[in-house]
PQR file of N, CA, C, O and H, with PARSE charges and radii, in Angstrom:
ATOM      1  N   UNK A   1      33.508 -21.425 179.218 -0.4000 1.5000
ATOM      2  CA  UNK A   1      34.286 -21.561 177.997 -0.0000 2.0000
ATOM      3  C   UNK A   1      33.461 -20.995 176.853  0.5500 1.7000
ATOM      4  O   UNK A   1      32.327 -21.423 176.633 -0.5500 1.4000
ATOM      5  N   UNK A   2      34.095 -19.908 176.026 -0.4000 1.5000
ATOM      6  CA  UNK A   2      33.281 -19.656 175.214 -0.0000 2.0000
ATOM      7  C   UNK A   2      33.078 -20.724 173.703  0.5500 1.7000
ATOM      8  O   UNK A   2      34.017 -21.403 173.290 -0.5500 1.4000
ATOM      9  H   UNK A   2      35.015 -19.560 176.205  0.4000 1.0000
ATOM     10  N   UNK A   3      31.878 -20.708 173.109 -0.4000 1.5000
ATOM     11  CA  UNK A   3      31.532 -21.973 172.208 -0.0000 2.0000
ATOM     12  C   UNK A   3      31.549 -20.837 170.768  0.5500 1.7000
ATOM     13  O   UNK A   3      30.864 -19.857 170.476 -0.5500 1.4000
ATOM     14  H   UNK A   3      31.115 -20.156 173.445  0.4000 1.0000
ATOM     15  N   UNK A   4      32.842 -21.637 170.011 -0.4000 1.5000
ATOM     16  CA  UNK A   4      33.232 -20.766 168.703 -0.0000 2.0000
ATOM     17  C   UNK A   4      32.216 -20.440 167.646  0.5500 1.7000
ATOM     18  O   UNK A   4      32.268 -19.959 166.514 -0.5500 1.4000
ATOM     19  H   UNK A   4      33.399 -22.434 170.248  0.4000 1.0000
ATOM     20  N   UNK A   5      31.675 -20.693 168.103 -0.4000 1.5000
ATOM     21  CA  UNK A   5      29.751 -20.668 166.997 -0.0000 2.0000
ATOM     22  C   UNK A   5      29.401 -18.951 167.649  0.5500 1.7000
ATOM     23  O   UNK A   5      28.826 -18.160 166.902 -0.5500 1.4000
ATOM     24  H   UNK A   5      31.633 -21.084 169.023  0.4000 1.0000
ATOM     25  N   UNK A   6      29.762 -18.574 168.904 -0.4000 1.5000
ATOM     26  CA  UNK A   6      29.024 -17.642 169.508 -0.0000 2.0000
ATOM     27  C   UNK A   6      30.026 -16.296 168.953  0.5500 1.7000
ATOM     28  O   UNK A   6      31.234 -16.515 169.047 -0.5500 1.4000
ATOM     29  H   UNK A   6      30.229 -19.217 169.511  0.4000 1.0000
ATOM     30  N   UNK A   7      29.629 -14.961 168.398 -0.4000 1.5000
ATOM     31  CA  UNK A   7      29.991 -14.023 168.274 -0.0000 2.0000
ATOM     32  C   UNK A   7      30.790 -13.397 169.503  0.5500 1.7000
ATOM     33  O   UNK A   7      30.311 -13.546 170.627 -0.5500 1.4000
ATOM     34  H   UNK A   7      28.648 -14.784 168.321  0.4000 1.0000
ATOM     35  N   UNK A   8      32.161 -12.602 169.316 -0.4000 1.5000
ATOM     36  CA  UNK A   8      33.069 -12.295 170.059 -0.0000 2.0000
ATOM     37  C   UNK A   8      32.749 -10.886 169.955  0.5500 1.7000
ATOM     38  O   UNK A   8      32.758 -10.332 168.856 -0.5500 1.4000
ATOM     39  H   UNK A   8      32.550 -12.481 168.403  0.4000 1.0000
ATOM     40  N   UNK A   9      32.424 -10.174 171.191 -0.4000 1.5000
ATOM     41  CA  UNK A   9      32.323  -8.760 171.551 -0.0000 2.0000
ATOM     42  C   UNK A   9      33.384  -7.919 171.984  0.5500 1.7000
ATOM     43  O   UNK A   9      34.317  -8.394 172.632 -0.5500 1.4000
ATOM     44  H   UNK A   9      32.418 -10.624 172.084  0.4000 1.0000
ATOM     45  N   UNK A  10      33.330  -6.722 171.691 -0.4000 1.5000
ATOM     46  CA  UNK A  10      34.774  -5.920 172.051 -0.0000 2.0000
ATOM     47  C   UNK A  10      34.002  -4.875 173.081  0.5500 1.7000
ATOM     48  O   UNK A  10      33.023  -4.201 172.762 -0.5500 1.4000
ATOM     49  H   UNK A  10      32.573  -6.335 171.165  0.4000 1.0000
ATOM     50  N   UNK A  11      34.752  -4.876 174.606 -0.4000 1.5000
ATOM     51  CA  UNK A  11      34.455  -3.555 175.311 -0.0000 2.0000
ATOM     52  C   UNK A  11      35.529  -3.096 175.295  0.5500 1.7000
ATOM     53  O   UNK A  11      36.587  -3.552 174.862 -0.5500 1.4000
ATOM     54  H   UNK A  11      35.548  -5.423 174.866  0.4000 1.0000
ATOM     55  N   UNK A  12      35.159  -1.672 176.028 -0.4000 1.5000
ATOM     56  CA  UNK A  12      36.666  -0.588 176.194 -0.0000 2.0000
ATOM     57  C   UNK A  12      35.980  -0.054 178.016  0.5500 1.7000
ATOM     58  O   UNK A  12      34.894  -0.050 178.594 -0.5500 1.4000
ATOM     59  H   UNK A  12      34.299  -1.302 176.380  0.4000 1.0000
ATOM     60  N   UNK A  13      36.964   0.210 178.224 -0.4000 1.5000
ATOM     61  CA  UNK A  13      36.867   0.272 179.635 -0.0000 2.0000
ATOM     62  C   UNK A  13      38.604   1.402 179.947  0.5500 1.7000
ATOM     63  O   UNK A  13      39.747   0.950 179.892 -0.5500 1.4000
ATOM     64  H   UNK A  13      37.847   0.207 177.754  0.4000 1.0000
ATOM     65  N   UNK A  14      38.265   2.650 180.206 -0.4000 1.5000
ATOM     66  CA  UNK A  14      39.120   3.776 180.112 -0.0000 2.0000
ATOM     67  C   UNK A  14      39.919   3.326 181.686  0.5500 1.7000
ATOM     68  O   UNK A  14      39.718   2.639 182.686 -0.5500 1.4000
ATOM     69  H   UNK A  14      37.336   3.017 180.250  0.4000 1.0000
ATOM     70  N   UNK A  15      40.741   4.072 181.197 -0.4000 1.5000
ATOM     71  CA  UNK A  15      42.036   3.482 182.671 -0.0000 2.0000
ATOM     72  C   UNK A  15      42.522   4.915 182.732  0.5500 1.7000
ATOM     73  O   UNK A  15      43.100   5.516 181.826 -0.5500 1.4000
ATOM     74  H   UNK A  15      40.904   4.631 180.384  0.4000 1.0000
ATOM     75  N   UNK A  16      42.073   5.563 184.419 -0.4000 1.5000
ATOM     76  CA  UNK A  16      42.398   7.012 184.585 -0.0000 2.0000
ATOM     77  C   UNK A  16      43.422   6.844 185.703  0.5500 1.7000
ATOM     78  O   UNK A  16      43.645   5.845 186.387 -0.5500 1.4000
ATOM     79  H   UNK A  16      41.604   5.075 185.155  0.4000 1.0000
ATOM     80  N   UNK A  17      44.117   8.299 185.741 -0.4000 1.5000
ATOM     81  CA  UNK A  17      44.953   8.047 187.287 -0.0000 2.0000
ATOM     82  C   UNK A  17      45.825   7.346 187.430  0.5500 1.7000
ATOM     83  O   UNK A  17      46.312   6.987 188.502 -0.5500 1.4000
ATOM     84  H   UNK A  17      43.936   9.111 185.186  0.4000 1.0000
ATOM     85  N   UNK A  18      46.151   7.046 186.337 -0.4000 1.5000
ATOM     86  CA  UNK A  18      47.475   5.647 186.695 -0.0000 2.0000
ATOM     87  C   UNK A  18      48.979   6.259 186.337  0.5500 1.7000
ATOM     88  O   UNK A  18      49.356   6.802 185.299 -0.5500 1.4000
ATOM     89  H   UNK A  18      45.755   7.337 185.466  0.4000 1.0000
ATOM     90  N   UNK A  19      49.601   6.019 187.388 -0.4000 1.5000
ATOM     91  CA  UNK A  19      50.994   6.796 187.807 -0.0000 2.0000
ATOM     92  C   UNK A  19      51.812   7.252 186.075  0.5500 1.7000
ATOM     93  O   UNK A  19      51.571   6.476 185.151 -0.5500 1.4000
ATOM     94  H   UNK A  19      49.295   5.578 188.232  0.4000 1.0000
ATOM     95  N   UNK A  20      52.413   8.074 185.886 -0.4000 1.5000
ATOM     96  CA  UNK A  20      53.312   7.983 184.979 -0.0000 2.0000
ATOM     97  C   UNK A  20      54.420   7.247 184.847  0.5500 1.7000
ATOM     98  O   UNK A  20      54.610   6.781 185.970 -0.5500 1.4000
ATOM     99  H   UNK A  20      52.608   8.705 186.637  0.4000 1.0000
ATOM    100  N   UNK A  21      55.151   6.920 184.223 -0.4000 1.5000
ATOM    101  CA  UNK A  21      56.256   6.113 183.604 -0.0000 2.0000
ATOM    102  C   UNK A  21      56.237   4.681 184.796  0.5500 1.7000
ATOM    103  O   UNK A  21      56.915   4.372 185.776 -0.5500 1.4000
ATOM    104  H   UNK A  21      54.996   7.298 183.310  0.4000 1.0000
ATOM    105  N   UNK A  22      55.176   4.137 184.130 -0.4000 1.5000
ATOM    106  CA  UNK A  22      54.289   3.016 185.070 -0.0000 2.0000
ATOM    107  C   UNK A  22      54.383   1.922 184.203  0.5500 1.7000
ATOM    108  O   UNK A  22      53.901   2.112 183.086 -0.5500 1.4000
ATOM    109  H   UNK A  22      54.625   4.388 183.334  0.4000 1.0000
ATOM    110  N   UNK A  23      55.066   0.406 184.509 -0.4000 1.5000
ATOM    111  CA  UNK A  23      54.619  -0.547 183.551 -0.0000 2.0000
ATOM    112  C   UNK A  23      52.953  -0.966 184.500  0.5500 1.7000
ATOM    113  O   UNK A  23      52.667  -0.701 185.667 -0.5500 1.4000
ATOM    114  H   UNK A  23      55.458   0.251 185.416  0.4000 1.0000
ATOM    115  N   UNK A  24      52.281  -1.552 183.636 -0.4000 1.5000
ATOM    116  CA  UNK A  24      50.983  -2.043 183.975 -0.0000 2.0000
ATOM    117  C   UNK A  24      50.523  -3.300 183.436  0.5500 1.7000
ATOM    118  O   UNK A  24      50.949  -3.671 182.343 -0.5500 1.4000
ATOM    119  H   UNK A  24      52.514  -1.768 182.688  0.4000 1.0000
ATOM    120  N   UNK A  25      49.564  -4.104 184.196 -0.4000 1.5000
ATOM    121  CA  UNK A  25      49.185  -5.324 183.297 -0.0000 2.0000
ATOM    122  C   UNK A  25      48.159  -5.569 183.952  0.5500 1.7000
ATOM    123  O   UNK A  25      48.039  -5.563 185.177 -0.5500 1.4000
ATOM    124  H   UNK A  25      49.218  -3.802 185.084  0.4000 1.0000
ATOM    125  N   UNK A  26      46.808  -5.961 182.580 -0.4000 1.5000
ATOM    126  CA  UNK A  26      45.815  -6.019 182.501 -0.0000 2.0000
ATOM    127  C   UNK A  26      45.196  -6.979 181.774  0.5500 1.7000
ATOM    128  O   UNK A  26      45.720  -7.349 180.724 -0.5500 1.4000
ATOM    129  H   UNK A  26      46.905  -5.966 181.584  0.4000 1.0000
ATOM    130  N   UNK A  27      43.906  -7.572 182.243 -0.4000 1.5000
ATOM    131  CA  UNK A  27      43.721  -8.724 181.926 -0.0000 2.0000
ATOM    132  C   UNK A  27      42.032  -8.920 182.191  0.5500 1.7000
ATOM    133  O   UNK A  27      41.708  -8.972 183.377 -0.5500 1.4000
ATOM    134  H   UNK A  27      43.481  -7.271 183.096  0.4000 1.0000
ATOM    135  N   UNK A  28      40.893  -9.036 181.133 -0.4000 1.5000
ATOM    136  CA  UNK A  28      39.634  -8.872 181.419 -0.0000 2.0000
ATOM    137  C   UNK A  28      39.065  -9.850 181.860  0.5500 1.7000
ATOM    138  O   UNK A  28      39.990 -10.518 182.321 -0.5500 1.4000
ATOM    139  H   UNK A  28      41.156  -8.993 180.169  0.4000 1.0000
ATOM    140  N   UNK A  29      37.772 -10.610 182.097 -0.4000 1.5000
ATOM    141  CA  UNK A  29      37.396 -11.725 182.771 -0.0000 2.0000
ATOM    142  C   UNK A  29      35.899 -11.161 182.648  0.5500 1.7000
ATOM    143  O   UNK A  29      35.460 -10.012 182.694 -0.5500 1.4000
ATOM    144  H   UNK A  29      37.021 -10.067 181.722  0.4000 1.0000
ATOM    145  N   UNK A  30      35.171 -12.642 182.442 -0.4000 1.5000
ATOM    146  CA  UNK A  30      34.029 -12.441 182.539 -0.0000 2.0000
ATOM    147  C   UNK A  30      33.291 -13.608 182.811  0.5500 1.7000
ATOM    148  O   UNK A  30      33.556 -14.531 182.040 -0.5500 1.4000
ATOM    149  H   UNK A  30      35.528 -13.575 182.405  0.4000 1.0000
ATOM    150  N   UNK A  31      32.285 -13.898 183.835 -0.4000 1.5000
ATOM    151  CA  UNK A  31      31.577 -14.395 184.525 -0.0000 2.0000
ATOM    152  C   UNK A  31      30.101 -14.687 183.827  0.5500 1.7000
ATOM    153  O   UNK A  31      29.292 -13.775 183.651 -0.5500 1.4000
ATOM    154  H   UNK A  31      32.070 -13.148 184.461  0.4000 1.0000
ATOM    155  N   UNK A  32      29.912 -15.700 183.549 -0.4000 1.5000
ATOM    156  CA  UNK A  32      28.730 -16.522 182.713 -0.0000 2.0000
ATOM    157  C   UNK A  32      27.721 -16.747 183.691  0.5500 1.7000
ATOM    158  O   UNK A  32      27.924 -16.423 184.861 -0.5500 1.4000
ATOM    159  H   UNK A  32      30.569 -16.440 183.691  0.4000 1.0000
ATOM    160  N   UNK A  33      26.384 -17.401 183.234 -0.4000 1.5000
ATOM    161  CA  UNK A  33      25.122 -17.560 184.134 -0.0000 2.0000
ATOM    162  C   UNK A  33      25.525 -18.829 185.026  0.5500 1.7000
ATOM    163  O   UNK A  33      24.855 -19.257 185.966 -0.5500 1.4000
ATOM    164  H   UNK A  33      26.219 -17.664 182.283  0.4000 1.0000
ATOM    165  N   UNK A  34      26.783 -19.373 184.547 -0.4000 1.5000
ATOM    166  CA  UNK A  34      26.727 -20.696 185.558 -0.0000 2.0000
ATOM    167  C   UNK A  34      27.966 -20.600 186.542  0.5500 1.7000
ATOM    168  O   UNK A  34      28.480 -21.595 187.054 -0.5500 1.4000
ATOM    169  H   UNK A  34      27.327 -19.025 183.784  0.4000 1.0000
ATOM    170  N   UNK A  35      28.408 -19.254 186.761 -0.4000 1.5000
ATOM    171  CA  UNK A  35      29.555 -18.705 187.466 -0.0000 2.0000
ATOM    172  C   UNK A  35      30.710 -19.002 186.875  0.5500 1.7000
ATOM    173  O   UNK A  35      31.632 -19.030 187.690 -0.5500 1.4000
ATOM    174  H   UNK A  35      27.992 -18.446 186.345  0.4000 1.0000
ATOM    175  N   UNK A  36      31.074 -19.272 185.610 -0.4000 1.5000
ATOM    176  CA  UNK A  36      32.404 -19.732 185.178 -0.0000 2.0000
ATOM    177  C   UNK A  36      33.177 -18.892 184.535  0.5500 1.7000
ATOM    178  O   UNK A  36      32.879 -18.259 183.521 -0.5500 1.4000
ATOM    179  H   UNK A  36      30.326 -19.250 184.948  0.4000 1.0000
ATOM    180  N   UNK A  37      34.350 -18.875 185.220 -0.4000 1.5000
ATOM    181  CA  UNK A  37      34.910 -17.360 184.752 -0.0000 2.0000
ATOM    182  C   UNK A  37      36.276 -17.693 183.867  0.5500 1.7000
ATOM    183  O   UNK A  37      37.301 -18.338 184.088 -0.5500 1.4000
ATOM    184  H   UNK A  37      34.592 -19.388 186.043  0.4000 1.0000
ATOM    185  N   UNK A  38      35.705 -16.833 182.624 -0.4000 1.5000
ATOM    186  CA  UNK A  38      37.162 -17.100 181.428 -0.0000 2.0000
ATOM    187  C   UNK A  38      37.746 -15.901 181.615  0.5500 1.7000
ATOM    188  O   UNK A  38      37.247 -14.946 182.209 -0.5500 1.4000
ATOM    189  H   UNK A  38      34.873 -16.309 182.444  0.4000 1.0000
ATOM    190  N   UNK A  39      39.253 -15.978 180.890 -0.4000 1.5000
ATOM    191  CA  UNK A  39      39.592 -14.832 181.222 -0.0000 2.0000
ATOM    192  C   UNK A  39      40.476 -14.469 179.940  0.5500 1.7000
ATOM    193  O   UNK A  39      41.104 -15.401 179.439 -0.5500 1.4000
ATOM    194  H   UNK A  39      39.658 -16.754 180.407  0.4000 1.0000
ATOM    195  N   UNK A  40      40.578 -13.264 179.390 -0.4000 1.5000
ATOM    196  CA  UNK A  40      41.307 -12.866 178.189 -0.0000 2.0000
ATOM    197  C   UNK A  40      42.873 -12.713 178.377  0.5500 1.7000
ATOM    198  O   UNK A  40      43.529 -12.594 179.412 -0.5500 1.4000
ATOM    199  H   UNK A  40      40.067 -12.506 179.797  0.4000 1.0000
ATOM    200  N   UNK A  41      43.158 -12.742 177.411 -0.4000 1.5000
ATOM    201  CA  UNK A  41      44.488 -12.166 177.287 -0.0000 2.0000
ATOM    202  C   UNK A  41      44.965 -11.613 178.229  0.5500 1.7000
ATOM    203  O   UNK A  41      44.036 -11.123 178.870 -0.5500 1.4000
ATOM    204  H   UNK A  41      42.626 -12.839 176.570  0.4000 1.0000
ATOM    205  N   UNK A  42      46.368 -11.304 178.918 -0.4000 1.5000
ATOM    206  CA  UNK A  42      47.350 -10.448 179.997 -0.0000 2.0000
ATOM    207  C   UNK A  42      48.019  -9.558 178.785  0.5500 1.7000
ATOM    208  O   UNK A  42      48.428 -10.211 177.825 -0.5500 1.4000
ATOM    209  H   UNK A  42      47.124 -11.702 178.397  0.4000 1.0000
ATOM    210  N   UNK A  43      48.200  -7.823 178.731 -0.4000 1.5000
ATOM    211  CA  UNK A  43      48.103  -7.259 178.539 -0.0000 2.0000
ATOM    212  C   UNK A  43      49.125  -6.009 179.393  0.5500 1.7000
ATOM    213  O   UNK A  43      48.622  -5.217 180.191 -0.5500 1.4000
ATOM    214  H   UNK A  43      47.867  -7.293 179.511  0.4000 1.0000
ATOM    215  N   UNK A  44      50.354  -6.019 179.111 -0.4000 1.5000
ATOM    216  CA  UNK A  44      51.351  -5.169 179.349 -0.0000 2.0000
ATOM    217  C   UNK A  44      51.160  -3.659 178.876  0.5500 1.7000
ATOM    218  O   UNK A  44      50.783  -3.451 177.722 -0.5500 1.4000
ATOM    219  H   UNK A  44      50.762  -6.662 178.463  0.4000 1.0000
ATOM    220  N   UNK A  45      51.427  -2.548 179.791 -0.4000 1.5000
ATOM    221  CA  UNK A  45      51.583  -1.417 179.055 -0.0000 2.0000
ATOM    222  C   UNK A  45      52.549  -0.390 179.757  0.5500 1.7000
ATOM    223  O   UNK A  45      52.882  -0.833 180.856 -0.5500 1.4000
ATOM    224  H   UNK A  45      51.733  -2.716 180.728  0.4000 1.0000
ATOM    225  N   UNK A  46      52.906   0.394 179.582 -0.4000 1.5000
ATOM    226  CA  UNK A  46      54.093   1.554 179.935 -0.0000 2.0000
ATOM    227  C   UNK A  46      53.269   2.750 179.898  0.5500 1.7000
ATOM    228  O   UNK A  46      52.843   2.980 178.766 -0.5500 1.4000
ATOM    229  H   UNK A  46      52.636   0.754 178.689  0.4000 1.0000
ATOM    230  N   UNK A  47      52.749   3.972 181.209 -0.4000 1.5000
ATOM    231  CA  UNK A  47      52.174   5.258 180.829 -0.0000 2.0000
ATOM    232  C   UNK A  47      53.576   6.087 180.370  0.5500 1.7000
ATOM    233  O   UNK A  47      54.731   5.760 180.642 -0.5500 1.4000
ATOM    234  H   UNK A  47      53.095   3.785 182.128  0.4000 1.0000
ATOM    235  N   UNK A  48      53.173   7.132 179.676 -0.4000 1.5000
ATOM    236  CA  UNK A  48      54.069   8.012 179.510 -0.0000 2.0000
ATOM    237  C   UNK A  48      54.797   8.738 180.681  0.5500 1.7000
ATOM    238  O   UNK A  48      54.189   8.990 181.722 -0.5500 1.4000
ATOM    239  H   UNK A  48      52.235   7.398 179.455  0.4000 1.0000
ATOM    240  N   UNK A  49      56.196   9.094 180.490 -0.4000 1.5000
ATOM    241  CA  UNK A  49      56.552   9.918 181.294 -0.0000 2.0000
ATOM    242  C   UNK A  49      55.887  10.946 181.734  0.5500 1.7000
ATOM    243  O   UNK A  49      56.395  11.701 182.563 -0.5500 1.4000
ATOM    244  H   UNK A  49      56.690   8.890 179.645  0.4000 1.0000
TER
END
């Protein structure tokens, strides 16, 4: 669980190859020193035709 005192970081992480006129959903996660895994937001998207 992240503790609201602690600064919130932004990655980017590029998404190649993914079919055209594609809905998609995405969702980041990250794994702490004591194995506990939070997970962000779910994250819908549409590639272009």
């Amino acid at each position: 669980m992240l503790d609201a005192s602690e600064p919130l970081l932004t990655f980017v992480s590029p998404l190649t190859g993914l079919s055209p006129d594609t809905f998609f959903y995405v969702r980041a996660y990250a794994i702490d020193s004591q194995n506990q895994v939070s997970y962000g937001k779910e994250l819908a998207f549409r590639t272009v035709p």
